[in-house]
MMTF fields as JSON, N, C-alpha, C and O atoms, coordinates in Angstrom:
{
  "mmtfVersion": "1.0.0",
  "mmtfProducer": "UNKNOWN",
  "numBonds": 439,
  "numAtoms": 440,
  "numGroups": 110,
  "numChains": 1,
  "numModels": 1,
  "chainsPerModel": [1],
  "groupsPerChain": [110],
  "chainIdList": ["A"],
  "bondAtomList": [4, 2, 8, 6, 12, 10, 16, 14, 20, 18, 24, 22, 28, 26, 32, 30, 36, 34, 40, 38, 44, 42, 48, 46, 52, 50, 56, 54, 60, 58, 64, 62, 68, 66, 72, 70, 76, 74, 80, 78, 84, 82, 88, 86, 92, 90, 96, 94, 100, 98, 104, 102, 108, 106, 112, 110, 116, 114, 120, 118, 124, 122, 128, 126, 132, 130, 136, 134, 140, 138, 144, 142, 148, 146, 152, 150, 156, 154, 160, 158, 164, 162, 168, 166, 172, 170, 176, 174, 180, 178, 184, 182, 188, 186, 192, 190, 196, 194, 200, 198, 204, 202, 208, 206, 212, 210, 216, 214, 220, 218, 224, 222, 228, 226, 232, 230, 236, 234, 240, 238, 244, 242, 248, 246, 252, 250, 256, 254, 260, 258, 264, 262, 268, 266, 272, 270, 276, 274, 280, 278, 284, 282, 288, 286, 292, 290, 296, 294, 300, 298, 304, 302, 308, 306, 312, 310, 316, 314, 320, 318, 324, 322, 328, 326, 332, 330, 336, 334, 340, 338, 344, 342, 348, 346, 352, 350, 356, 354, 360, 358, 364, 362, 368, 366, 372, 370, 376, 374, 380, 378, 384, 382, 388, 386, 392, 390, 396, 394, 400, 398, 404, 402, 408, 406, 412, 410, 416, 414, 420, 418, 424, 422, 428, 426, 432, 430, 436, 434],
  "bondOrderList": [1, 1, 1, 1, 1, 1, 1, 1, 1, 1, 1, 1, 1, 1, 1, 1, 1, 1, 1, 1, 1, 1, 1, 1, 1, 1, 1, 1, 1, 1, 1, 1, 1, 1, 1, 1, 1, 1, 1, 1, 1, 1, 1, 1, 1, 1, 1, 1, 1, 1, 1, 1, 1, 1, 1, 1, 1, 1, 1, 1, 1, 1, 1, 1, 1, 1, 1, 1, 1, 1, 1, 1, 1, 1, 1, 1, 1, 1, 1, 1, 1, 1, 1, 1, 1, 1, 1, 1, 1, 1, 1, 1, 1, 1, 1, 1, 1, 1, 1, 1, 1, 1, 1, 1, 1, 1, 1, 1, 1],
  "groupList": [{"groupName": "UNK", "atomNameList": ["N", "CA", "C", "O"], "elementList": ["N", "C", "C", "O"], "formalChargeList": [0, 0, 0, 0], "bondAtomList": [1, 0, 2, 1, 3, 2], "bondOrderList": [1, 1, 2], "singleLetterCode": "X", "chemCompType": "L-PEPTIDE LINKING"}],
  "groupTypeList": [0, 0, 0, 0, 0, 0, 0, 0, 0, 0, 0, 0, 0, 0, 0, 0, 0, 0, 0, 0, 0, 0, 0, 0, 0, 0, 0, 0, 0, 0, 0, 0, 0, 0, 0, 0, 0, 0, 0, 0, 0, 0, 0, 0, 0, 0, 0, 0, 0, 0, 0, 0, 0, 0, 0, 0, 0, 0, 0, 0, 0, 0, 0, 0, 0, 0, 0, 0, 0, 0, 0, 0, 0, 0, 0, 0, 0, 0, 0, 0, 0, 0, 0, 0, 0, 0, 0, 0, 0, 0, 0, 0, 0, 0, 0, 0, 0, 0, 0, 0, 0, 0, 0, 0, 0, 0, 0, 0, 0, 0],
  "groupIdList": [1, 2, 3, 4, 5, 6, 7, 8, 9, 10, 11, 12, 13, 14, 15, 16, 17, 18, 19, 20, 21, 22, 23, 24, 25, 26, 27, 28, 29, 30, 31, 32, 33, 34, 35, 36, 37, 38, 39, 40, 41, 42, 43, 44, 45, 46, 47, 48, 49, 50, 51, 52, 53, 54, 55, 56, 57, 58, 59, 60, 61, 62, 63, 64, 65, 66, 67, 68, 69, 70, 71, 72, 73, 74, 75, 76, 77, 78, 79, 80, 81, 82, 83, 84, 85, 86, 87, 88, 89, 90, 91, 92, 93, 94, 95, 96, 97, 98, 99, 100, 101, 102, 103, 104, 105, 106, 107, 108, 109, 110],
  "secStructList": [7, 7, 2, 2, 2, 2, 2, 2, 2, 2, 2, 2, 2, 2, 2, 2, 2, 2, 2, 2, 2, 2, 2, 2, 2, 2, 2, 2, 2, 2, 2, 2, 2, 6, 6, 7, 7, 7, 1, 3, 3, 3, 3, 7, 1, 2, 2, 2, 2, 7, 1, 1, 7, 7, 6, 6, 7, 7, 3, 3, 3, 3, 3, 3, 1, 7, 7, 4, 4, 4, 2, 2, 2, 2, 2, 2, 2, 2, 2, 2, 1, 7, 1, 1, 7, 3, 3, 3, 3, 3, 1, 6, 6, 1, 7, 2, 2, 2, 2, 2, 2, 2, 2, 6, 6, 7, 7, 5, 7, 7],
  "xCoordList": [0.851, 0.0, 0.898, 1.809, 0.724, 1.613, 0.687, -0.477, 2.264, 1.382, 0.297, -0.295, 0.005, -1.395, -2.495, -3.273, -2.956, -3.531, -3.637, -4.678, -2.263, -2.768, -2.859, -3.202, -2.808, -2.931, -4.36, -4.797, -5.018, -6.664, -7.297, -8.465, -6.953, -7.549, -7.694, -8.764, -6.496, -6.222, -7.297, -7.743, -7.785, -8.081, -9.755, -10.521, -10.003, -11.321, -12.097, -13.113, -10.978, -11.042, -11.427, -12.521, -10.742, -10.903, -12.172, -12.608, -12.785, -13.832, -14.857, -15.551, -15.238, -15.868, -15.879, -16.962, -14.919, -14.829, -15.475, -16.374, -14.817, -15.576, -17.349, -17.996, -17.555, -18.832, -19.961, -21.087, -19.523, -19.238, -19.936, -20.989, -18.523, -18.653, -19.688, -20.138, -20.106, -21.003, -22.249, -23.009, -22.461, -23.824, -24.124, -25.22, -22.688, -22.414, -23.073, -24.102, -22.591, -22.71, -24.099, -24.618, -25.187, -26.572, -27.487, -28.533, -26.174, -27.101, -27.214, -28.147, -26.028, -25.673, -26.246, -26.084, -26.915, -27.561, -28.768, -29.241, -29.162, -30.435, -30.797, -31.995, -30.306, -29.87, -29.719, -30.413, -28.587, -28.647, -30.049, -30.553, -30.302, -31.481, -32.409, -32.689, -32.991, -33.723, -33.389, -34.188, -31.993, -31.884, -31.21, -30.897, -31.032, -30.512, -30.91, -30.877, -31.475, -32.38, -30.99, -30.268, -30.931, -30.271, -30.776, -31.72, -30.159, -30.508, -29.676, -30.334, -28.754, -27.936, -26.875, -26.108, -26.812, -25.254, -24.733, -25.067, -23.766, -23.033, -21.614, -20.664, -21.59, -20.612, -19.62, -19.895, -18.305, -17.077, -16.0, -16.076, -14.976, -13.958, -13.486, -13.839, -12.957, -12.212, -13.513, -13.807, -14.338, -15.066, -16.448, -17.131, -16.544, -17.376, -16.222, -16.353, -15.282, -14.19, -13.873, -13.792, -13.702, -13.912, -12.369, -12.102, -11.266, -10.056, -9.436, -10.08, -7.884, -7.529, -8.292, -7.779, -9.581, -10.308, -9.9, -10.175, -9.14, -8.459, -9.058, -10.04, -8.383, -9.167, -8.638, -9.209, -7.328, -6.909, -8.118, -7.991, -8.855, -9.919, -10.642, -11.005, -11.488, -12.276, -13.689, -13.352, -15.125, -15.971, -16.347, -16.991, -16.045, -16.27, -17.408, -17.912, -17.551, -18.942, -19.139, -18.372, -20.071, -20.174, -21.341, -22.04, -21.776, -23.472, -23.757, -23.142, -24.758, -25.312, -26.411, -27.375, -26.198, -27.552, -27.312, -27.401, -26.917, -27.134, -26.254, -25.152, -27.198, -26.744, -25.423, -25.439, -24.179, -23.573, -23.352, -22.262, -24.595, -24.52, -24.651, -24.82, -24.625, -25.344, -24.238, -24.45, -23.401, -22.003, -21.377, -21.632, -20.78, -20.207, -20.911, -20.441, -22.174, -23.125, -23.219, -23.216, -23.321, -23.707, -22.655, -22.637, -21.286, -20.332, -20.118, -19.865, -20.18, -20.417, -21.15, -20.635, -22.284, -23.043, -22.806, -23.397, -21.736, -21.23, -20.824, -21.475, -19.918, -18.81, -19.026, -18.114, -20.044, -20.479, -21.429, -21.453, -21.974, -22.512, -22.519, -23.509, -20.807, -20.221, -19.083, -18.43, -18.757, -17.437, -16.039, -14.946, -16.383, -16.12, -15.523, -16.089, -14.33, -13.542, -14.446, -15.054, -14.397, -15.848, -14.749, -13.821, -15.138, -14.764, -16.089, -16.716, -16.441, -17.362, -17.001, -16.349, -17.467, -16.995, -18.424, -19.478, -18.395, -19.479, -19.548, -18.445, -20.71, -20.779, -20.39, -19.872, -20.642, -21.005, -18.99, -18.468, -18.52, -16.921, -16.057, -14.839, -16.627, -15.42, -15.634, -16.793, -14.977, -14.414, -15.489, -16.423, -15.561, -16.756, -15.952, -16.464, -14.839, -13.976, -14.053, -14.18, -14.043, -14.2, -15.903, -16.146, -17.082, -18.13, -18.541, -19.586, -17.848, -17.933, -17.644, -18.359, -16.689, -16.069, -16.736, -16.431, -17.61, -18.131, -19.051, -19.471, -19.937, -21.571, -20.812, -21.678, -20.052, -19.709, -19.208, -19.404, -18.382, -18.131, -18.598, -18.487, -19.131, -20.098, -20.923, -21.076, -21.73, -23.243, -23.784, -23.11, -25.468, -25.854, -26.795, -27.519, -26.398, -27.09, -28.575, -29.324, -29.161, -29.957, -30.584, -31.671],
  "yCoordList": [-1.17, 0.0, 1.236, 1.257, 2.416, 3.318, 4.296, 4.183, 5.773, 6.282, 7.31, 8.005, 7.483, 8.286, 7.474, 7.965, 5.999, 5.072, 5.334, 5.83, 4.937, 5.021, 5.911, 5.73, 7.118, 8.472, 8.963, 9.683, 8.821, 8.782, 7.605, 7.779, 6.873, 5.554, 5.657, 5.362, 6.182, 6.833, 7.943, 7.929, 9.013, 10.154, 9.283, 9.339, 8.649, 7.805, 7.759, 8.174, 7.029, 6.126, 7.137, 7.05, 8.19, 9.057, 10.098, 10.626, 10.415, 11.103, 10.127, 10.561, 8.822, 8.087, 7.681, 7.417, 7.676, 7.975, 9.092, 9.159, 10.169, 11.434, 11.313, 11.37, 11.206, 10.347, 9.987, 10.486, 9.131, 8.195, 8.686, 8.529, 9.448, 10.515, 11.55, 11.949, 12.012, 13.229, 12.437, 12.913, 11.085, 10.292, 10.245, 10.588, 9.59, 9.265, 10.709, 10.64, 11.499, 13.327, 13.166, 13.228, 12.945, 13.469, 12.68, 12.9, 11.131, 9.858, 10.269, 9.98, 11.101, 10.623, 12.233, 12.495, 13.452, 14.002, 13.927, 14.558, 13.335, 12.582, 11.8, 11.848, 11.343, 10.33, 11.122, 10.955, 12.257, 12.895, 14.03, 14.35, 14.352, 15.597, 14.911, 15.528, 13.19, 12.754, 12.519, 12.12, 12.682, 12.338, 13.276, 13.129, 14.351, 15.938, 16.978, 17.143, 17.962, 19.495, 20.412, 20.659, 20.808, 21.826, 22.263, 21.652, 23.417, 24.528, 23.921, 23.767, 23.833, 23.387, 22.96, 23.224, 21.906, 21.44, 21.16, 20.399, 22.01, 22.315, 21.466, 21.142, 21.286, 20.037, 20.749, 21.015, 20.943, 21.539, 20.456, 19.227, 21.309, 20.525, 20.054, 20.627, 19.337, 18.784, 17.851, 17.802, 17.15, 16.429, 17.738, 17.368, 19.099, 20.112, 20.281, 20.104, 20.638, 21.336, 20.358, 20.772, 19.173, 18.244, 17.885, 16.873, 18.544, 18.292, 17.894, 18.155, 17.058, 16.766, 15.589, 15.363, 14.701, 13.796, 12.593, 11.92, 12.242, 10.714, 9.63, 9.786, 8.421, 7.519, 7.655, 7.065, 8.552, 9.087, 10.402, 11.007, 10.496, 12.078, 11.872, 10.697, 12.931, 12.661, 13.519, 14.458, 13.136, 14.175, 15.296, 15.11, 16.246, 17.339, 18.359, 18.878, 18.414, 19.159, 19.913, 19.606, 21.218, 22.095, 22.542, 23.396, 22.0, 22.283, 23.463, 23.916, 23.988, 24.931, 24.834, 24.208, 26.014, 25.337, 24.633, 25.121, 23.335, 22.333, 22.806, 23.346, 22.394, 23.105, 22.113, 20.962, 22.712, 22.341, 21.258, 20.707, 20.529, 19.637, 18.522, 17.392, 18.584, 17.545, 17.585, 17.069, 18.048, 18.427, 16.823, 16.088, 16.337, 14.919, 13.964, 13.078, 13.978, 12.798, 12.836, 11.699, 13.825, 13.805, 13.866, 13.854, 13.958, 13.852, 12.297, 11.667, 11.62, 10.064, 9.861, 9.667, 9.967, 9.341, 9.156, 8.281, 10.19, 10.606, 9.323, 8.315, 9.352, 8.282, 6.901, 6.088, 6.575, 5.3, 4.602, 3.51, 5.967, 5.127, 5.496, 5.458, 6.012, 5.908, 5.028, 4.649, 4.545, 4.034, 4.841, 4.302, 6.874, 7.177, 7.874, 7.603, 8.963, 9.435, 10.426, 10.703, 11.025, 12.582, 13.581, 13.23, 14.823, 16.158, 16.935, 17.273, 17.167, 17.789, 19.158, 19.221, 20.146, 21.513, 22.131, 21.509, 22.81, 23.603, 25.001, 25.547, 25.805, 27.149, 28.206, 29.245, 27.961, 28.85, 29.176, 30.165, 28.063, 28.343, 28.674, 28.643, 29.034, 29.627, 30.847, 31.092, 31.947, 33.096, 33.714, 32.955, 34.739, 35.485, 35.294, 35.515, 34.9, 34.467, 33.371, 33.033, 32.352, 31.055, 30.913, 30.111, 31.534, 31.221, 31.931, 31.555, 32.941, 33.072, 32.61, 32.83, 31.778, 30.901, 29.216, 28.304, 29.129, 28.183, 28.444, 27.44, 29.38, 30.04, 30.083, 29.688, 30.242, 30.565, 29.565, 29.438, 28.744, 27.38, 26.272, 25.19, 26.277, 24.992, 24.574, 25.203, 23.38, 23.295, 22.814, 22.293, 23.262, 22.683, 21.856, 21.9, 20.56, 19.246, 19.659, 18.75, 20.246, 20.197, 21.22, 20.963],
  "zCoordList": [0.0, 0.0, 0.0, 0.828, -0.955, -1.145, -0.042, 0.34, 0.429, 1.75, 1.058, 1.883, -0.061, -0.242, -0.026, 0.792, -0.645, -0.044, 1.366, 1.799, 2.465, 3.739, 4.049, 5.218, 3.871, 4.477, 4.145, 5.043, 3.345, 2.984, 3.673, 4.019, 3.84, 4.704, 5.782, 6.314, 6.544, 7.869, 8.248, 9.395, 7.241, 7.558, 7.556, 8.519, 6.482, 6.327, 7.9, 8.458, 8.153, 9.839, 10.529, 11.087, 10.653, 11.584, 11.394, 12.416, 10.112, 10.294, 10.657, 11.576, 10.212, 10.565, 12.4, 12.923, 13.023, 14.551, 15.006, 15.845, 14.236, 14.16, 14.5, 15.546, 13.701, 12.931, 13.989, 13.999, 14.791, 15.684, 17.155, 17.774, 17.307, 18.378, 18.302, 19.376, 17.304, 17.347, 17.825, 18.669, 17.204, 17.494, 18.727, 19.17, 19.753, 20.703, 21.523, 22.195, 21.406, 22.155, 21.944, 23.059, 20.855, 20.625, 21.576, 22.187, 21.348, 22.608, 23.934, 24.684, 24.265, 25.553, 25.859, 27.051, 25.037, 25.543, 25.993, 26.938, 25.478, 25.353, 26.569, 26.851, 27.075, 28.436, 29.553, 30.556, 29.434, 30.377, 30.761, 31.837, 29.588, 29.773, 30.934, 31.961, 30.604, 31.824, 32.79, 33.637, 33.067, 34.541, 35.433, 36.615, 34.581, 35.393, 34.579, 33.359, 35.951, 34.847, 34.967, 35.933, 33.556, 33.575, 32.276, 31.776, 31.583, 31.11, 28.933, 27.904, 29.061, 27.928, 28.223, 29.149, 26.961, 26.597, 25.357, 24.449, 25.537, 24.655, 23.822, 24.534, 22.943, 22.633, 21.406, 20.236, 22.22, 21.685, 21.374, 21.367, 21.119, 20.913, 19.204, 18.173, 19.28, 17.663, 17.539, 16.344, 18.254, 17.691, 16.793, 15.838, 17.37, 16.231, 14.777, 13.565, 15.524, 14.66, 13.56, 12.403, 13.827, 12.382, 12.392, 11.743, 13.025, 12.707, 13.704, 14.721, 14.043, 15.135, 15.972, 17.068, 15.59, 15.892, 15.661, 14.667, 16.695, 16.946, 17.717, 18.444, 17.525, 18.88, 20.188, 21.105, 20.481, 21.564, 22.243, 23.308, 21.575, 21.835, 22.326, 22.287, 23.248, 24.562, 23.583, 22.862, 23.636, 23.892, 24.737, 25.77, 24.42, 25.447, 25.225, 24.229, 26.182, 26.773, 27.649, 28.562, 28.068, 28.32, 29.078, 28.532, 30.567, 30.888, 31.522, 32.487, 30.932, 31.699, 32.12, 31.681, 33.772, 34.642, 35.222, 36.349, 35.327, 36.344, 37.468, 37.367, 38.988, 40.081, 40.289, 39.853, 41.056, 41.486, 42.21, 42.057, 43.441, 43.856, 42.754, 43.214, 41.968, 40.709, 39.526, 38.428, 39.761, 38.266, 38.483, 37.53, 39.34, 39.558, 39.171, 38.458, 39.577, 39.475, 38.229, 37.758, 37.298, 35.613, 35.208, 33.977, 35.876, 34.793, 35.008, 33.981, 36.141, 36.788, 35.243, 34.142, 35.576, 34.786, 33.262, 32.629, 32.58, 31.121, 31.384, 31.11, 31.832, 31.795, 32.273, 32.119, 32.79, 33.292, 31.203, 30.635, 30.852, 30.023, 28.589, 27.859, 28.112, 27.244, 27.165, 28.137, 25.283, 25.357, 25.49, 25.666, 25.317, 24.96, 25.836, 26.896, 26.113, 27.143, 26.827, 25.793, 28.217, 28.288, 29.105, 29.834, 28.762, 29.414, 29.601, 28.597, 30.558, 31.32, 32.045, 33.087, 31.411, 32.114, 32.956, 32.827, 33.421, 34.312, 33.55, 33.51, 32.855, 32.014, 32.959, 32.551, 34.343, 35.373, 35.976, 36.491, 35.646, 35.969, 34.983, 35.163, 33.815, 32.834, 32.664, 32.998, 32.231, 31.929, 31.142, 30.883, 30.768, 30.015, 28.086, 26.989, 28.4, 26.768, 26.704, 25.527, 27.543, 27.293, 27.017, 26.115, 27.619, 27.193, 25.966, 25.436, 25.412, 24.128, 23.447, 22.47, 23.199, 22.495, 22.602, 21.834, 23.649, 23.11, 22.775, 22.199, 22.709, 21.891, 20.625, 19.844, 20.111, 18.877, 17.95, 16.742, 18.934, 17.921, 18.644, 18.068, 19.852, 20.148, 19.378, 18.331, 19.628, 18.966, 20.599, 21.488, 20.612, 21.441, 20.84, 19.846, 22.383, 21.834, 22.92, 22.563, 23.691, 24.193, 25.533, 26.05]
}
């Protein structure tokens, strides 16, 4: 196999993970919305951005609203019922640049 072959094959793989993952984010919003109230979530990272999306890559995410006593238990819960490595941020603890930046290139799943 010459490396343009594997280097398109490679990239194949990886949007299809890609792919994958975004499904994974829409499931696992979906899941969470019933079992914790909060307000939105937001799903950043290389898995929106389309680039940099490896099988080393985590889904990351962004909730807003949900009270504080309840941030562990739903990030527990990300991770109990994905295959997938999760990053879980709180809207209420980032910067007034960091929450612009995810209104702008986030998507929200819910």
């Amino acid at each position: 196999m010459g490396y343009t072959t594997w280097f398109k094959r490679r990239e194949e793989e990886k949007e299809s993970l890609r792919e994958e993952a975004l499904k994974e984010a829409q499931r696992l919003s979906a899941i969470l919305r019933k079992e914790f109230p909060f307000e939105a979530l937001y799903l950043i990272g290389s898995v929106v951005r389309g680039k940099g999306f490896n099988r080393h890559s985590d889904i990351d995410f962004v909730v807003r609203g949900l009270k504080g006593e309840l941030f562990f238990k739903a990030f527990a819960f990300l991770l109990k019922n994905s295959g997938f490595d999760i990053d879980l941020k709180p809207w209420e603890e980032l910067d007034e640049e960091s929450r612009k930046k995810v209104e702008k290139e986030g998507g929200i799943l819910s």
